[in-house]
N, C-alpha and C positions, 0 to 999 in steps of 0.2 A: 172494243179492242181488247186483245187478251195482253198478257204480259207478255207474252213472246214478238206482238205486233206493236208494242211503245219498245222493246228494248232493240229495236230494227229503226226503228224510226229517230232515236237516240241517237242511235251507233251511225247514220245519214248524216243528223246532222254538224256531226264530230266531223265530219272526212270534210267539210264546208270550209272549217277552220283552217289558217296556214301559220306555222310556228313565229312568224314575227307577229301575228294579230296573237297568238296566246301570248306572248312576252311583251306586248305592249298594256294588255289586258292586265296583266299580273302586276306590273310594274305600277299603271296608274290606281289599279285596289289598295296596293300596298301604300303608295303615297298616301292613299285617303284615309286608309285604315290607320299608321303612324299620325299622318296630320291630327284625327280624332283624340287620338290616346293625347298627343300634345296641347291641344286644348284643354282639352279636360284637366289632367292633372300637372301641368309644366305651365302652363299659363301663369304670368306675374301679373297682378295690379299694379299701377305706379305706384301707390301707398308700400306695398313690398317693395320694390326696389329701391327705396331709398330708407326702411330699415335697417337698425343694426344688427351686426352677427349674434348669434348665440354667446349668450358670456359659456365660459369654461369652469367645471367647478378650480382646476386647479388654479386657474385666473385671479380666483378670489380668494383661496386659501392661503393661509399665514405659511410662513416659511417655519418649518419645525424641524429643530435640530434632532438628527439621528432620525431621520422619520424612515420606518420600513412599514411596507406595504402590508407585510406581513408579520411585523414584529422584529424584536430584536432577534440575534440568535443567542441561544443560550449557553455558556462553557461549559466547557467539558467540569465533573468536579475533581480530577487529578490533575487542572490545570490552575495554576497561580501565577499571576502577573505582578514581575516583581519592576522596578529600575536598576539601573547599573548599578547603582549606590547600595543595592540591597542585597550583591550579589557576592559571597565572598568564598573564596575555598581553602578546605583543611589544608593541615600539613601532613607531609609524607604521614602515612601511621608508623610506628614504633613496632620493629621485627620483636617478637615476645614471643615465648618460647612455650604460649598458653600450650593447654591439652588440647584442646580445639584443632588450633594451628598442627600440631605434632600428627594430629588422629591422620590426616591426608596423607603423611612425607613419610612413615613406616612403610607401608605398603606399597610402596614407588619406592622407596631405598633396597627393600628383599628383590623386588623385579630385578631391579636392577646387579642385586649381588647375583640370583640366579643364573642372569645371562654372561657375568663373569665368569662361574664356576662351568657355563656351558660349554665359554669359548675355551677355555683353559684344558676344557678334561677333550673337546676334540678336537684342540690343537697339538696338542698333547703337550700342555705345559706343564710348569713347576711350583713349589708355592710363590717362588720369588716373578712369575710371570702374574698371578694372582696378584700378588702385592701392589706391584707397580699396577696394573692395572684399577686397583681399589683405588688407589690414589685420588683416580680422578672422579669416583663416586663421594669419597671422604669431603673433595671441593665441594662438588656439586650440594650437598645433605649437611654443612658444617652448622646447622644451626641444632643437630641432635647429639651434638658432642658433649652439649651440657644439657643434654633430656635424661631421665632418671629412665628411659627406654632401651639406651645404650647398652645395659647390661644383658638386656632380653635378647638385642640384636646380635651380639658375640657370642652369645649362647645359639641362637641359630645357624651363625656363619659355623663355628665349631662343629655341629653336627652335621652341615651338609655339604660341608668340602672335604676332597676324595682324598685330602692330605693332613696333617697334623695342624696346629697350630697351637702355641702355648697361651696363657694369658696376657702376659707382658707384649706379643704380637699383636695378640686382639687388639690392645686398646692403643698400639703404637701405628695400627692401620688407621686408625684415628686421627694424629697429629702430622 
């Protein structure tokens, strides 16, 4: 017989079959096949089944405070853990009239005369519109009244306003 005369003879006995004989076929190998494996490794002795469980290790482990699995975490070291009781705040600090303090408030008092002298020379004011309006620079900046910088400051307003001004004005835009 050649191969071409067994796979004819095969192929006969296939067309024999009818679809409920191959599903009952399939059905009872499988049970058998299951059933096996079930024997085999799922089978209990009565000795097993009336053993006890597995213990658990955490079953039998001590109770440990703080316990991580992985460890504590560690703090940051900009942080400190303090109580209420440990916790207390300054007072106001004390306006001081340091060079420090000063070095910022010159240079924000001229902005601020510049934008005087702006509004004044294109409103087309006077010195007396300048005056009145310094006023409310002289509030705002009263802590350089007693800065030894005062003098530097009236030597600049003097130079760069479009109008005169005597000394005795200078330091009365002051008060």
């Amino acid at each position: 017989m050649g191969c071409r005369d067994q796979k004819k003879t095969f192929m006969i006995l296939l067309h024999h079959f009818t679809w409920q004989q191959f599903g009952i076929a399939a059905t009872l190998l499988a049970v058998i096949w299951y059933g096996i494996i079930w024997l085999v490794y799922y089978r209990k002795s009565p000795q097993e089944l009336t053993k006890e469980p597995l213990a658990h290790y955490w079953a039998e482990a001590e109770e440990v405070e703080d316990y991580e699995p992985f460890g504590n975490a560690a703090e940051d070291e900009s942080v400190s853990l303090a109580t209420s009781d440990g916790i207390s705040f300054a007072g106001r600090p004390q306006r001081e009239n340091t060079e420090d303090a000063l070095r910022g408030l010159i240079p924000d008092v001229l902005e601020e005369i510049k934008s005087i002298v702006h509004t004044v020379e294109t409103k087309g004011g006077d010195k007396s519109d300048f005056i009145s309006l310094f006023k409310l620079v002289s509030a705002k900046y009263d802590r350089l009244k007693t800065s030894h910088h005062l003098e530097a400051i009236n030597e600049w307003i003097a130079d760069n306003t479009p109008f005169n001004l005597t000394g005795e004005e200078l330091w009365q835009l002051w008060d």
